[in-house]
C-alpha positions in Angstrom: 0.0 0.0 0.0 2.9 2.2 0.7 4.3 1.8 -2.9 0.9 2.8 -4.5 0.6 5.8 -2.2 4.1 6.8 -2.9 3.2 6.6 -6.6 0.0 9.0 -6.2 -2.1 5.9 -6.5 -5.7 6.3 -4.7 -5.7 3.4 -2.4 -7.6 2.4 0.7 -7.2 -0.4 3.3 -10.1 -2.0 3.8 -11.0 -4.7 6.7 -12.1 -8.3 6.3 -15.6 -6.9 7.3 -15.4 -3.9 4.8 -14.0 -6.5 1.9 -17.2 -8.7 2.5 -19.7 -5.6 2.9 -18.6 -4.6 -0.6 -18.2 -8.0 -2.2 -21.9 -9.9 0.1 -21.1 -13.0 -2.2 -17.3 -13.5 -1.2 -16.9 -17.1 0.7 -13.6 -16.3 1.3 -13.3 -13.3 3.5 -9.7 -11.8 3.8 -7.8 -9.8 7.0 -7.8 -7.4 5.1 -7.7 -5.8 1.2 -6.6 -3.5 -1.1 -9.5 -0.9 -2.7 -8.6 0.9 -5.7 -11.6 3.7 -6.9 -10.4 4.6 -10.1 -9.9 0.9 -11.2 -12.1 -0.8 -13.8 -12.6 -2.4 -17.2 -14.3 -2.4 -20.5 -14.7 -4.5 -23.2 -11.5 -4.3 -25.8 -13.5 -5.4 -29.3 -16.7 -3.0 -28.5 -14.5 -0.2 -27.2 -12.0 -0.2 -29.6 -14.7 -0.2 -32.2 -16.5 2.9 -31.3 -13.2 4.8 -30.5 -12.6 4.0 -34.7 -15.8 4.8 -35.5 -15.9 7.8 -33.6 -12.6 9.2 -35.0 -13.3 8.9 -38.5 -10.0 7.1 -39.3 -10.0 4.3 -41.2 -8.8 1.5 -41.3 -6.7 -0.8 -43.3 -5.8 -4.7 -43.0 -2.6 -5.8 -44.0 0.3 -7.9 -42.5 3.2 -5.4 -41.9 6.5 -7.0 -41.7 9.3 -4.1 -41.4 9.8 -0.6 -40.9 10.2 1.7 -43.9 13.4 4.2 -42.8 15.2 6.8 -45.0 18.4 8.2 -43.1 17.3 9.1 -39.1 13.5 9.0 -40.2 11.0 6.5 -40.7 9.0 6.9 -43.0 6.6 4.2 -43.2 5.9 0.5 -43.0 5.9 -2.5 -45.5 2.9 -4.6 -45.9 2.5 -7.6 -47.6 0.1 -5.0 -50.0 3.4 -2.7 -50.8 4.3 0.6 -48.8 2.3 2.4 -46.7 4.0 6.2 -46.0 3.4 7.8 -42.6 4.2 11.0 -41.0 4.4 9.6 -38.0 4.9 6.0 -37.3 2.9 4.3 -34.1 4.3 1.6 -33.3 2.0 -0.5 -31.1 1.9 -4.4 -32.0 2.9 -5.9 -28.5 4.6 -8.5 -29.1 5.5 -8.0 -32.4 7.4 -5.2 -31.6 10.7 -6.3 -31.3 11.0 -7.6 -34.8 9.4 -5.2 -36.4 11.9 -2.8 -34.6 14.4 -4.8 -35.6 14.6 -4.0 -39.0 15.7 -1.0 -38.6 18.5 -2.1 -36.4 17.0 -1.2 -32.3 17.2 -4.0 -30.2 14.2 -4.1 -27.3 14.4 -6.8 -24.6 11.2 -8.2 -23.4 10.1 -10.6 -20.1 6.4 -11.8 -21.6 4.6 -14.4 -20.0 1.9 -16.8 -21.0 -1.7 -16.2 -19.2 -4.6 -18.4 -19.0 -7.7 -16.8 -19.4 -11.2 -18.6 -18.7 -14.7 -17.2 -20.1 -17.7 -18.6 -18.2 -21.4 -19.2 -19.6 -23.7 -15.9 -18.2 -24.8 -16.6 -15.1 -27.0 -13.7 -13.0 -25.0 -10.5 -12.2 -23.5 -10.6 -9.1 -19.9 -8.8 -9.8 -19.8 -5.6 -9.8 -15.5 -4.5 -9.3 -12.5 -6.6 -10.6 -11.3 -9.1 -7.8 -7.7 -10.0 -7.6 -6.5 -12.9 -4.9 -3.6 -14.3 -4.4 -4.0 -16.9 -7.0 -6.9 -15.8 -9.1 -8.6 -12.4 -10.8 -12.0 -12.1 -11.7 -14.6 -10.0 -13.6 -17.6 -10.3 -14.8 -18.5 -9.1 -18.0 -21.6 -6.7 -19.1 -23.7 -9.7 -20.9 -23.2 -12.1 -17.4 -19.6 -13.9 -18.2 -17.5 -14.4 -16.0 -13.1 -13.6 -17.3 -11.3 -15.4 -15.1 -7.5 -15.2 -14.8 -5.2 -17.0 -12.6 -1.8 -15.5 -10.7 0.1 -12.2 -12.7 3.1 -13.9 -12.9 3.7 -16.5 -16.0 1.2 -19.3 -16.6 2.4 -22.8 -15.1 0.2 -26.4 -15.1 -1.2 -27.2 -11.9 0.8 -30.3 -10.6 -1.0 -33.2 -11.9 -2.9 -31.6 -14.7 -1.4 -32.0 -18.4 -3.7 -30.4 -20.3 -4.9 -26.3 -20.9 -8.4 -28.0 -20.7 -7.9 -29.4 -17.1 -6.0 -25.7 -15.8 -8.9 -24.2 -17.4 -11.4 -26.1 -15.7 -9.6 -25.6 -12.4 -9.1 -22.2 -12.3 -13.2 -21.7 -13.2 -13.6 -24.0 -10.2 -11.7 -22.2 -7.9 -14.3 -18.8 -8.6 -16.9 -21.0 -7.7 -15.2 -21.9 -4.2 -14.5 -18.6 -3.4 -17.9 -17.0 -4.5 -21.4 -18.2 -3.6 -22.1 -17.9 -7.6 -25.9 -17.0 -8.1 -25.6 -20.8 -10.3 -22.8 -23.6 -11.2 -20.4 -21.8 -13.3 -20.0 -23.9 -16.6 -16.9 -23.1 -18.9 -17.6 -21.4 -22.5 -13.8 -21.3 -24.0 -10.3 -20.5 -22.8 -7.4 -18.9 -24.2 -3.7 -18.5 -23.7 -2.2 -15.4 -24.4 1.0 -13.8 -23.7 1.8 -10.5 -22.5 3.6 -8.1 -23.6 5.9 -6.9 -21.1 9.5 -5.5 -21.9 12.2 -6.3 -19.7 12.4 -4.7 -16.4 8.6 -5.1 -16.3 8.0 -1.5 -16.9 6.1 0.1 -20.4 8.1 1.7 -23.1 6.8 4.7 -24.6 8.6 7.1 -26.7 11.4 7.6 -29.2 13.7 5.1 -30.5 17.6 5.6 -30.1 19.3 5.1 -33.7 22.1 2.2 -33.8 24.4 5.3 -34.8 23.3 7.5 -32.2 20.9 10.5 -32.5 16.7 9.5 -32.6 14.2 7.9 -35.0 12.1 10.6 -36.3 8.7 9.8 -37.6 8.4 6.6 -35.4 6.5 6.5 -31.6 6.3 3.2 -30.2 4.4 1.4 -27.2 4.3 -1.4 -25.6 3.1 -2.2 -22.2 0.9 -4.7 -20.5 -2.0 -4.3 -20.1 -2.0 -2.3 -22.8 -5.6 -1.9 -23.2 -6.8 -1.1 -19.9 -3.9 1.9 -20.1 -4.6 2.9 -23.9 -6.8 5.8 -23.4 -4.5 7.7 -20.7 -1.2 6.5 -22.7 -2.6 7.9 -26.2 -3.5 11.4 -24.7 -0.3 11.2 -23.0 1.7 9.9 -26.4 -0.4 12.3 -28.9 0.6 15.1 -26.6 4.5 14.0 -26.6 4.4 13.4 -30.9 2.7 16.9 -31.6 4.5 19.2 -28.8 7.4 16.9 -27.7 6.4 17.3 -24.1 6.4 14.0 -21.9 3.6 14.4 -19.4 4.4 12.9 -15.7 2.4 9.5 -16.4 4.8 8.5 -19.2 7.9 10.6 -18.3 9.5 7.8 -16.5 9.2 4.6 -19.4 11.5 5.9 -22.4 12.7 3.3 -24.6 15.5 1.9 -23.1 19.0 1.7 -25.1 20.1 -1.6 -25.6 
């Protein structure tokens, strides 16, 4: 708690009593918890597609596979449907960063992990924050769902299970023992992805150092995780950087690191 607040994160302490007054279907009632206000979540697909739509932009499909650069500018990218020029360059592919980076010579590190994410059947709303427990996170969705994630850290088989299927199963299970679910949670699907995390854990956002020293012009990249749930803020934040070259205090400190 003393590392949030020393950030300028709003947090409160809450006491096992307060944790289950907020949360009347936890089984599992802490010492104590962690409450976070300004924390939340929306849907990425749905979000993403009224943020297009609302901009005007449009949009084009393609698979880009390298970096179009012209002396200490880039100027571009290559797509499997020929050049596309750019005044400015956003980098912003997770994990394909790095290679696509590559070929134009930087070098960035990265730490991702693998994450196991579980999607329930609807069952009656009953959720109304994000939960995260030592071994488990939990939301539930606007149309019932339930996105269930185990630890942060990377994604490793229970001992004695062998299969996604059987993690998958487990971790849905383990909602359903710490909740009094309104019914039996049934699985719909499950995926595992990886995050994209660079190494040191921390996002990089910002200019990229050329291999001859001086900066890329014309190119802005960033990568964090999770990238959605920080897009909005980091895009103001980035926009504002490209157009005046002035790094605001939430990005100040994750530069693209020299490598």
């Amino acid at each position: 708690m003393a590392q949030l607040s020393a950030f300028g994160y709003p947090v409160e302490l809450l006491s096992g009593d307060e944790t289950a007054a907020r949360l009347p279907r936890l089984r599992e009632r802490p010492g104590a918890a962690l409450y976070t206000a300004i924390e939340g979540a929306v849907e990425p697909v749905a979000t993403a597609a009224r943020l297009i739509e609302a901009s005007g932009a449009g949009v084009m499909q393609a698979h880009v596979h390298g970096l179009i650069v012209e002396g200490m500018r880039v100027t571009g990218v290559m797509t499997d449907k020929g050049p596309v020029a750019a005044g400015e360059t956003v980098l912003a592919a997770g994990n394909a960063t790095p290679a696509l980076l590559q070929t134009i010579g930087v070098t960035l590190k990265m730490q991702s992990s693998d994450g196991l994410l579980v999607l329930s059947r609807p069952v009656e709303r009953f959720l109304d924050a994000v939960v995260a427990g030592p071994d488990f996170h939990v939301r539930q969705r606007l149309d019932g769902c339930l996105l269930v994630g185990g630890t942060f850290g990377a994604y490793a088989p229970r001992p004695g299970m062998t299969s996604l299927y059987q993690n998958a199963a487990a971790q849905l299970a383990r909602i359903a023992s710490v909740f009094d679910c309104p019914a039996a949670l049934e699985m719909d699907s499950f995926t595992l992805g990886r995050r994209p995390i660079p190494a040191g854990g921390m996002p990089c956002v910002g200019r990229s150092l050329h291999p001859d020293g001086g900066i890329f012009d014309g190119l802005y990249t960033v990568v964090m995780h999770s990238g959605f749930s920080n897009g909005a803020g980091v895009a103001q934040a980035a926009l504002e950087d490209i157009l005046s070259g002035t790094r605001t205090s939430e990005i100040a400190p994750f530069g693209m690191v020299a490598s």
